[in-house]
N, C-alpha and C positions, 0 to 999 in steps of 0.2 A: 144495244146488246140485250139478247133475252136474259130475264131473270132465271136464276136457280129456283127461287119460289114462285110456286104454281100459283098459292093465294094463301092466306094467313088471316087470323082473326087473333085481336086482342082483346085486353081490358085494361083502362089507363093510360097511360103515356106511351105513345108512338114508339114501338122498340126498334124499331130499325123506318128511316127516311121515308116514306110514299112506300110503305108498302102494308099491306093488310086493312083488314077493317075493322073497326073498333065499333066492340059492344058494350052496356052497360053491365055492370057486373052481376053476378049469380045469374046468369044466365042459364038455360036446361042444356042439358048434352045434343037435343035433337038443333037446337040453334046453332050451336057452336058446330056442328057437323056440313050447316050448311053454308054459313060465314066463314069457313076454315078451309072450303074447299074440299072435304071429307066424305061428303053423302055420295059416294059412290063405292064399285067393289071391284076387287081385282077377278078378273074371269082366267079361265086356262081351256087352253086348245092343247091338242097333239103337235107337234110339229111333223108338216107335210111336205111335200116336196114331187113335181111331176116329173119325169122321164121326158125324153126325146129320143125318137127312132127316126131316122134319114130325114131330119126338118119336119117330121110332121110330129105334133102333140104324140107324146105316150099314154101311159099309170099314172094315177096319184098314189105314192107310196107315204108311207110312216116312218119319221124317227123312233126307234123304240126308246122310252126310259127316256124322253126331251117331250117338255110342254112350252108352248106360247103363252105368257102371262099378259091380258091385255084388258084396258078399263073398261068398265061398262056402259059409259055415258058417251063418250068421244071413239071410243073401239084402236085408239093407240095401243099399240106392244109397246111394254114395259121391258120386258127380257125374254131372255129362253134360260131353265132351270131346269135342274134334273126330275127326273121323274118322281121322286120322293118330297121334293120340297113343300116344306108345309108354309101355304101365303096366309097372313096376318095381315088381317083387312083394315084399311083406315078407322072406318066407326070402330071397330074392337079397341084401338088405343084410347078412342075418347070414352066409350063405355065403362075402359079399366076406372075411370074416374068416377063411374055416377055413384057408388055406393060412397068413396072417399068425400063428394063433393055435398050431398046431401045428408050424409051421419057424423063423416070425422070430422068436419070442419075445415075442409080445404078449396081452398080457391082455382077454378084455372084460369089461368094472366093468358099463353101464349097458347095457339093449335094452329097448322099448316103444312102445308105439301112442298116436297123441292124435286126439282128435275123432273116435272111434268108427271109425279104421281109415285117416282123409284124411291123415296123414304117423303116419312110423313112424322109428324110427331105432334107432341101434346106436352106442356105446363102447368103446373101447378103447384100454387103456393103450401106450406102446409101445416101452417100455424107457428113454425118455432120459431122463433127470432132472440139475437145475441145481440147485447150493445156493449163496443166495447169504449176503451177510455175518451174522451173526445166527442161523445154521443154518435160513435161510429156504427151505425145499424146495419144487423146483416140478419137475414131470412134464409131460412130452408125451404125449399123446393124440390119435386120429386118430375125427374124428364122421362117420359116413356117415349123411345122412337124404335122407327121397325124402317125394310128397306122389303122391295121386293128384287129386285137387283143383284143377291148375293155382296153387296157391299158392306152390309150392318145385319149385326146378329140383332132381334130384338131387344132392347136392352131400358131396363129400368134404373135411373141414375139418380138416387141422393145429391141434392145441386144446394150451394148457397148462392146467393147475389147480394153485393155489397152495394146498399141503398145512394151512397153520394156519388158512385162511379157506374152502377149499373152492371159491375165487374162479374163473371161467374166461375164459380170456380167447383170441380168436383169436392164431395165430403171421400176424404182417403184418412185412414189410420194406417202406421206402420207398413209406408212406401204402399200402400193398394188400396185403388179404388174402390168401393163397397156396393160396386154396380151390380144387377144381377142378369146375365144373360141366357136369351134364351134362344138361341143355335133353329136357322130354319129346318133341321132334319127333327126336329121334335116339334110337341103340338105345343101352343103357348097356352102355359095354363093362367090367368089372372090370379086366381087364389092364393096356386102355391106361390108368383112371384109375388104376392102382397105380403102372407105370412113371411119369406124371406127379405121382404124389405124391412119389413116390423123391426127387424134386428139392426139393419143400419140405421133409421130413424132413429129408434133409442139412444144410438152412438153419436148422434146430433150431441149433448154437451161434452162430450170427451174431444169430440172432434175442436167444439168450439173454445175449449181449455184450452186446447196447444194452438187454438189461434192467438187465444188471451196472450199466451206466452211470448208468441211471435211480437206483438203490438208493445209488450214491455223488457223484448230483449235488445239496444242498444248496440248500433252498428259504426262500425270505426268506417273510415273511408277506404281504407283498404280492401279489408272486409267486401264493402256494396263492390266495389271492382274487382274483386277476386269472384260474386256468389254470380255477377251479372257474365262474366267469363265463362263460368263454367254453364251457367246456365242456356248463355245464348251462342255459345261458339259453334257449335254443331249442328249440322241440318241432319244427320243421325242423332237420335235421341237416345237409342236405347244402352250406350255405352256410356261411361264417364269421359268427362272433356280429357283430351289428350293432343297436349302441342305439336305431336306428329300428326296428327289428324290431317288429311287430305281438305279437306272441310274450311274455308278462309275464317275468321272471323267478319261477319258480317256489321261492319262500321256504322252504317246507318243506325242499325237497329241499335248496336250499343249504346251512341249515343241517345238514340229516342228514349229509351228504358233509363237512363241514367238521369234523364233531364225530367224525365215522368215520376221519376222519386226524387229529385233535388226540387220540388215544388211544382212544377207545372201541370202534375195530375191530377185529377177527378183528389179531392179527399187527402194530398199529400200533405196539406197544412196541419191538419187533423191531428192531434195527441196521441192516437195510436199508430200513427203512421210515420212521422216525421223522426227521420233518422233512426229507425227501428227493422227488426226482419219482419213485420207486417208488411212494411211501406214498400220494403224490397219485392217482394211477394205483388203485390197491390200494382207496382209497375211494370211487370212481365203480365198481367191477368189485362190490363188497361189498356197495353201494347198489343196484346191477341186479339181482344175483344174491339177495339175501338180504331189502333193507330195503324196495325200494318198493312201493309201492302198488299190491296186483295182488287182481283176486278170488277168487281161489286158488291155491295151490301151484302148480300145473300151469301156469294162465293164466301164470305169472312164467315157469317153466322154458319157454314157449313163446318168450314175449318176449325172453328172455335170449338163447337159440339162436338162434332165427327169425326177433324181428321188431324192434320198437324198442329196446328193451333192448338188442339185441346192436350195434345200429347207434349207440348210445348209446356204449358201451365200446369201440367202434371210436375214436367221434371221441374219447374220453379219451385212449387211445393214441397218435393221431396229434398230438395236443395236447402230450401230456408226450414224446415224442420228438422235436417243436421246442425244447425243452429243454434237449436232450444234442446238438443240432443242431450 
């Protein structure tokens, strides 16, 4: 089966099976462009189209207001976009980093392509780290990914990863993610998304309080199967769980989630975790990120970031912070 990822560069430990190449770390942006599969650019055509008159060749005509967006190295077509769409070039996400990487203090861990070039993105560490009881370590991370596809808005995402599971979770205050995007009908400015991320990083400890909170609030059993209910019963996310719901409960997963908090998780033993709304939390981010059912590696790392998965561990979050409410 082909991969979702085109190719991927790390630093450190293998984040996903045989896939990418590992560098040594502080590496330049221009390296990481070429280990990451990045060092290319999206090109744009018109889109054309010939005529036929009685079998024989016509005109080459024009779509008005439609372009062919396609790489510059291999000359695949990526999509067709409207006329307006502004492309956000691979290297542009890795560049967002050189000033962060070389003045603020920030590291990048992950950079790579998925779906043959249609989103690309970049990681990076960025200095904050929370420990909570149990020497439970967790890190802030800032994820910039782009798509040219019309699938993903540009989007810059305040990320933690919790060190014993490897789990990610977005940074959200008061039910919303603190992402900032940037719509391909506008041009990406790097600046202004930096000065508006400024504001979510500083919300790195507030965020990290109502973690604190989560890891010392004290979960009865009923509770964990009433929060794992409501959390996993819907393949629509965006309502609250509701028994008429068309929607089955999905059996497997409850029990996988359930058994990933009664011990068998990355970190469930843990003092922060164990019989707590941390640990509840911790076992729906471990289930997206690690256990569920995906057709490959890639396909899950897709879901996780991008798509249900990630909107999955969204509504965990906003479930176990009614909690600590």
């Amino acid at each position: 089966m082909a991969h979702l990822v085109e190719n991927m560069a790390y630093v450190g430990q293998t984040p996903w099976h045989e896939l990418g190449h590992q560098l040594p770390p502080k590496q330049p942006i221009e390296v990481w462009a070429k280990s990451a599969g990045m060092d290319w650019s999206i090109c744009e055509t018109p889109v054309r189209y010939m005529t036929e008159r009685s079998g024989m060749l016509g005109e080459i005509k024009t779509v008005d207001d439609q372009k062919v967006l396609y790489r510059s190295d291999t000359k695949a077509a990526l999509s067709v976009v409207g006329g307006r769409y502004q492309v956000v070039q691979p290297k542009t996400v890795l560049e967002f980093y050189r000033d962060l990487t070389e003045v603020s203090g920030f590291e990048l861990e992950t950079a790579g392509v998925l779906k043959g070039g249609r989103k690309f993105w970049a990681l990076a560490k960025t200095g904050k780290t929370s420990v909570l009881k149990g020497n439970d370590v967790v890190h802030g991370y800032i994820l910039l990914a782009s798509s040219c596809d019309g699938t993903l808005a540009t989007i810059a995402t305040p990320t933690t990863v919790r060190v014993v599971c490897n789990n990610t979770l977005t940074v959200a205050l008061n039910g919303a993610a603190h992402a900032v995007r940037v719509p391909h009908s506008t041009t990406f400015d790097a600046q202004a998304v930096k000065q508006r991320l400024g504001i979510a990083v500083s919300q790195w400890d507030s965020f990290m309080y109502r973690m604190k909170a989560l890891s010392e609030r004290k979960v009865k059993s009923h509770e964990s199967m009433n929060y794992f209910l409501r959390v996993m019963c819907q393949t629509d996310l965006s309502g609250p769980a509701n028994a008429s719901s068309p929607a089955l409960v999905n059996e497997r997963a409850l029990k996988a989630v359930q058994a990933l908090y009664d011990g068998h998780g990355k970190g469930a033993e843990l003092a922060s975790a164990q019989g707590t709304a941390w640990g509840l939390l911790n076992a729906v981010t471990q289930f997206v990120d690690h256990e569920r059912r995906a057709r490959s590696q890639d396909h899950r790392l897709d879901s996780a970031w991008f798509g249900q998965g990630a909107s999955l561990k969204q509504r965990a979050l906003d479930h176990a912070l009614q909690l600590v409410a």
